[in-house]
C-alpha positions as CSV (number, residue, x, y, z in Angstrom):
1,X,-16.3,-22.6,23.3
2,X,-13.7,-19.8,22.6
3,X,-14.7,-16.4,22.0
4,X,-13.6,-14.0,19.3
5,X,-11.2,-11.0,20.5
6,X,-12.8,-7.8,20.0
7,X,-10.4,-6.0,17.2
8,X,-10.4,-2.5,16.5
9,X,-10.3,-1.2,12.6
10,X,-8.5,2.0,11.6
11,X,-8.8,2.6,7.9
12,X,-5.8,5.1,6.6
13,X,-7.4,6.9,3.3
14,X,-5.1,7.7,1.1
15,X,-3.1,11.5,1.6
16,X,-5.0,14.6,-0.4
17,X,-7.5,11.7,-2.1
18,X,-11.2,11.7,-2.2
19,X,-10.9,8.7,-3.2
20,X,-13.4,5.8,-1.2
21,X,-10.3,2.4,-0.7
22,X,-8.1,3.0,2.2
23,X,-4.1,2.9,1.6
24,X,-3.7,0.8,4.5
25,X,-6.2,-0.4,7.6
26,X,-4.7,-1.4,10.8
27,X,-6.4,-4.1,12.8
28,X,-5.5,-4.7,16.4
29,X,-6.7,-7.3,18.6
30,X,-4.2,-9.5,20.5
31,X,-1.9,-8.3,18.0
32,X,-1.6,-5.4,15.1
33,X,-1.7,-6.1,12.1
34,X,-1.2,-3.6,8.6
35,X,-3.2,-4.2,5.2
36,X,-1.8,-2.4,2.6
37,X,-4.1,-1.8,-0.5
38,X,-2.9,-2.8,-3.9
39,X,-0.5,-0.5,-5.4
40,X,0.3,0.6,-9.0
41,X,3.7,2.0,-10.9
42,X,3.6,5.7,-10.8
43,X,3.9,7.5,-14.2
44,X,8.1,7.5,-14.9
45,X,8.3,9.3,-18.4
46,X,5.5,12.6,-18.3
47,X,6.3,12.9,-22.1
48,X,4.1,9.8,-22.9
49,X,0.8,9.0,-23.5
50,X,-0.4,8.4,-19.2
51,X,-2.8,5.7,-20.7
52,X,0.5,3.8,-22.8
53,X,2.6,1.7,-21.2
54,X,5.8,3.9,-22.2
55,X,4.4,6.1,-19.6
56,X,5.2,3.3,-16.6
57,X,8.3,2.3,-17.8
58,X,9.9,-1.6,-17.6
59,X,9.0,-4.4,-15.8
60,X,12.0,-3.8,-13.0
61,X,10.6,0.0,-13.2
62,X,7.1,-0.4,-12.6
63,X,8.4,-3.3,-9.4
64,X,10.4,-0.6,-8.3
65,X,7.9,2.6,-8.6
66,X,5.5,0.0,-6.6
67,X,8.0,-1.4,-4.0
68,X,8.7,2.2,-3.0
69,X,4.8,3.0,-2.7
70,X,4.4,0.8,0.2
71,X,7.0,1.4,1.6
72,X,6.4,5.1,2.1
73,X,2.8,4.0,3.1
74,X,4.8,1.7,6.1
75,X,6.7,3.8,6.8
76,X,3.5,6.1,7.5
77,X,2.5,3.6,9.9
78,X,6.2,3.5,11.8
79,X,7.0,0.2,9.9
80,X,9.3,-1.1,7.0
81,X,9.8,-3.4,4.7
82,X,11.3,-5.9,6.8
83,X,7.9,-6.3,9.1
84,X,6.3,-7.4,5.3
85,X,5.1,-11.1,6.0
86,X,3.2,-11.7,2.7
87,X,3.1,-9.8,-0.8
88,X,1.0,-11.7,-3.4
């Protein structure tokens, strides 16, 4: 019967936050692998409403705003976009 490899957990909290969900948790057993947390559009247009959706922007905006969040947080973690193997 195999055995499980032992795997260490490093969970990266997310910069100047209090907040309790890691931006990101690295797992490395036989190999490493990154989680990145779910990420949402930053606020485009800081004349509108934060809780309207003028405030986000378009679709391709938002998809843009978001694309760039993870891959600063990769980035943070010496990787890019190109090591991405699944987005869903």
């Amino acid at each position: 019967m195999a055995t499980a490899a032992s795997a260490d957990v490093v969970r990266h909290p997310i910069p100047n936050s209090t907040f309790p969900i890691a931006q990101a948790v690295t797992v490395t057993g036989n190999t490493t692998t990154v989680y990145v947390s779910g990420q949402v559009p930053p606020v485009v247009s800081k004349d509108a409403d934060p809780s309207s959706p003028q405030a986000y922007g378009d679709t391709k905006t938002q998809t843009v705003g978001v694309l760039n969040r993870i891959k600063g947080i990769l980035e943070g973690q010496g990787l890019g976009m190109g090591d991405v193997v699944k987005m869903q």
